[in-house]
N, C-alpha and C positions, 0 to 999 in steps of 0.2 A: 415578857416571858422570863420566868425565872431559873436559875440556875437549877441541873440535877443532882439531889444530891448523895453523898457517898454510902451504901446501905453496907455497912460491918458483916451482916448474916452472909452477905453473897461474895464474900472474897475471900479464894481459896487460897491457900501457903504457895508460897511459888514451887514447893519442892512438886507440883503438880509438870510443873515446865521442867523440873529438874533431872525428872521421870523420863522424860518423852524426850531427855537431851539424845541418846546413843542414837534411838532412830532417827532424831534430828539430823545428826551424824551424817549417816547414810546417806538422806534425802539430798543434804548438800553437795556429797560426792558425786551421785545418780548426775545432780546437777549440772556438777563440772565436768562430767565425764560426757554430758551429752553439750555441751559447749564447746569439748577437743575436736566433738568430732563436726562441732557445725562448722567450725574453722577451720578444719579440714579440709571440708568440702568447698570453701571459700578461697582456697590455698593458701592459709593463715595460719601462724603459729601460736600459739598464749602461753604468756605466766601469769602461773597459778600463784597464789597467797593463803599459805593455813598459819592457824597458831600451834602448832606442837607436831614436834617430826615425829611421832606416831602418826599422825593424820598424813605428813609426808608423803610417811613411807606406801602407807596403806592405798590413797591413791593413786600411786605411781604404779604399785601391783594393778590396780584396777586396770590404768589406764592399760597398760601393759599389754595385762589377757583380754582387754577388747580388741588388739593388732597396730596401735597406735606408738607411734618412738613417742616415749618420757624418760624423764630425768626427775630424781630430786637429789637438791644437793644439802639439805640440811643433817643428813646424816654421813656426811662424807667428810671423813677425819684430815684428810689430805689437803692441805692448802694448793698444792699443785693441780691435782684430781680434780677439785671443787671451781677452779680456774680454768680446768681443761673444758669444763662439762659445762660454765659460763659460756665460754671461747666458740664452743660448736655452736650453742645455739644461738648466740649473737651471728653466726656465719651464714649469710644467706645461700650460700650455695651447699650447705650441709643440711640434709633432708632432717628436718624435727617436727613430733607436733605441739611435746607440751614440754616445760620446764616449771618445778613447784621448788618452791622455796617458803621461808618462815618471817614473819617481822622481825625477829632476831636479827637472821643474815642481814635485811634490806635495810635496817638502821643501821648496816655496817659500810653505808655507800657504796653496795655493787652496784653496777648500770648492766642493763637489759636490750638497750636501745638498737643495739646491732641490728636485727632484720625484724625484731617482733613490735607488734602496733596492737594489741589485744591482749587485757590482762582480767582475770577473774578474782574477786575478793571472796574466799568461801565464808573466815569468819572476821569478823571484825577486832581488830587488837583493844588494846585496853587504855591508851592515847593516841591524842591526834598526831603527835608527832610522827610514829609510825608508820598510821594513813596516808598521811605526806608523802615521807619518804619511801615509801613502797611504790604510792601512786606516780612521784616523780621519775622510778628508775628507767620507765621508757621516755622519757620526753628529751630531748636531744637537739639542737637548732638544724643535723643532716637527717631528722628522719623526713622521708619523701609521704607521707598521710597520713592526718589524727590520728591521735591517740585512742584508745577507746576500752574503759570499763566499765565490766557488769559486778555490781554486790550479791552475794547473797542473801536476801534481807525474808525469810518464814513469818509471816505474820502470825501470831499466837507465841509465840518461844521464846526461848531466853534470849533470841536476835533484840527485842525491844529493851529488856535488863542491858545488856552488853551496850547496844546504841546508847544507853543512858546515862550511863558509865562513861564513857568517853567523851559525851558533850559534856556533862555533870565538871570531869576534870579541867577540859579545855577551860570551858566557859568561865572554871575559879582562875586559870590562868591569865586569859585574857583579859576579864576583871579586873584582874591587881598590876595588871601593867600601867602603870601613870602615863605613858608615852599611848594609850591609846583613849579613844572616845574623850578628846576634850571637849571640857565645858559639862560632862556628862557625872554625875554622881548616885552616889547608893544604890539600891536595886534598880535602877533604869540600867547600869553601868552589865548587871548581871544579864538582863534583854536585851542590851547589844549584842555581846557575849555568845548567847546561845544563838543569836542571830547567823553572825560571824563562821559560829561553827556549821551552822547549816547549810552556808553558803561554799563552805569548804569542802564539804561531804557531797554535796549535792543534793540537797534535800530543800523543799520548799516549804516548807513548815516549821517552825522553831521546837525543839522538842522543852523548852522554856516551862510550860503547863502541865508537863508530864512529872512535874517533880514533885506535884504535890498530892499527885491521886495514887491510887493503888493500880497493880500491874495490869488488872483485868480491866480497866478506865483508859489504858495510854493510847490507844489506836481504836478510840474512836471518833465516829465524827464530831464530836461537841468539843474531845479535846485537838485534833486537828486543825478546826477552825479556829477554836482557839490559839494556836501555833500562829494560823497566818497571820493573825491580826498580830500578834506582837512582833513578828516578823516588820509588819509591817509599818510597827511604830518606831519598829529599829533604823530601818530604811529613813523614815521622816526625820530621825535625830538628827541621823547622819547629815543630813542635809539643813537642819535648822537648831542644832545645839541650841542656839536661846534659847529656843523653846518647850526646852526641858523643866522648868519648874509646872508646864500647864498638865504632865501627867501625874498624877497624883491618887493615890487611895481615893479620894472625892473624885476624881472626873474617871479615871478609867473606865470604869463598866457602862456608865453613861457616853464614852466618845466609841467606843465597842459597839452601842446598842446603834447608832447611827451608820453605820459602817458594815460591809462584806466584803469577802474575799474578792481576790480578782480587780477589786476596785482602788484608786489611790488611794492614801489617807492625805487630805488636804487641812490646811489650815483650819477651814470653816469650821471641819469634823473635830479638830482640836480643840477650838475655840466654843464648841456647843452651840454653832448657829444652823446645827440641820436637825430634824427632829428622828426618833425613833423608826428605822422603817424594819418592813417584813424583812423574814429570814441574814436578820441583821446577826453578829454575834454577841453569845450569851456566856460571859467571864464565870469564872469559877466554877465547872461544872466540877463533879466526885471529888471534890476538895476533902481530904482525909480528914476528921475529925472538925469541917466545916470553915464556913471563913473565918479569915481572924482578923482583926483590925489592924490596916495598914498596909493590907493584902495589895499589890499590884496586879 
């Protein structure tokens, strides 16, 4: 089976997703708003996560006129204020349902952890660092139940540009650290990498393959599969560094074609001693301007 490939006539500018960001917008909010209120009814409190305290603000009205107690503190000038309006909703005995704040504030090492166990990602920041730090301000060694978040992740929208962004940076970060992936060089070093970060996010798929197609290619299934299988030769590294010189430009696409999702990648499959099966995966699908040599 051979790779699909990238047809120029059928890819439209992104300013197409760029268009459709405001109601994107919306939809996100709709989102969270109907998330305050399932945790609600669960008798559970959430922080919320946007990028821009306009969007703060604008939620917090929503939340608001639906009958729901919120807060948002990113627009709240008062160091005092901003610590009072922390204080309550960390208090369990103080009736709240939602608290929204910015990655700004959350890279400022506020903690959350006081009575809330449920946090909503509307949009994704622009580094992992962030993610992190946002995501670690509930975890705490006296909270009494997991932790638990939901992203808001639109398929079609600038959600996949943003995702791409953020692994794209991580992954040059993580790359250039010498203290990680010994034994590990050149672009395998980058397939750790994005591995790493996906493992971080929560995502099972390496967004690795998405760097090289165009936007209307990232989220499908040729380059998904795609995703896992390098995911999956990330995993084998990790576990067999020597045996990083056997992936190579020459063997990649032939240890791929032996191999599917969900299954390990074993030695044998490294080594070329299993042959081609059905709905095996196919490397380099909508590769932009086609493969190039040397391509992993």
């Amino acid at each position: 089976m051979a790779a699909k490939p990238h047809d120029p006539d059928s890819a439209p500018s992104v300013n197409l997703l760029v268009d459709k960001q405001d109601k994107i917008l919306i939809q996100k909010m709709c989102w969270a708003v109907e998330g305050v209120i399932r945790f609600n009814r669960e008798d559970k409190r959430v922080l919320i996560y946007v990028k821009e305290n306009t969007t703060a603000r604008t939620l917090n009205e929503i939340i608001l006129a639906a009958g729901y107690d919120s807060c948002e503190i990113s627009n709240i000038s008062s160091a005092s204020e901003r610590a009072y309006a922390i204080n309550r909703f960390n208090d369990a005995n103080q009736e709240t349902d939602a608290l929204i704040t910015t990655f700004a504030l959350g890279s400022a090492g506020l903690n959350f952890h006081g009575a809330c166990h449920r946090g909503l990602i509307l949009e994704y920041p622009t580094n992992l660092d962030d993610m992190v730090d946002a995501t670690s301000c509930l975890q705490n060694g006296s909270q009494t139940e997991p932790v638990q978040w939901c992203n808001s992740y639109i398929h079609g929208t600038l959600d996949m540009l943003h995702d791409l962004v953020l692994a794209r940076k991580a992954a040059a970060k993580l790359a250039a650290d010498g203290k990680r992936y010994p034994g590990i060089t050149g672009e395998l070093r980058m397939i750790c990498a994005f591995h790493t970060v996906a493992v971080i996010v929560g995502q099972s798929s390496s967004r690795y393959p998405r760097v090289r197609v165009h936007w209307t290619n990232m989220e499908t299934d040729e380059i998904k599969r795609e995703g896992l299988f390098y995911s999956a030769v990330a995993k084998f590294l990790e576990e067999n560094p020597g045996s990083a010189s056997k992936f190579n430009s020459n063997t990649m696409a032939t240890i791929a074609k032996s191999w599917k999702p969900e299954k390990g990648l074993t030695m044998d499959h490294v080594d070329g001693k299993l042959p081609e099966i059905d709905d095996s995966v196919v490397l380099y699908n909508y590769v932009v301007g086609g493969y190039k040599e040397g391509m992993l």
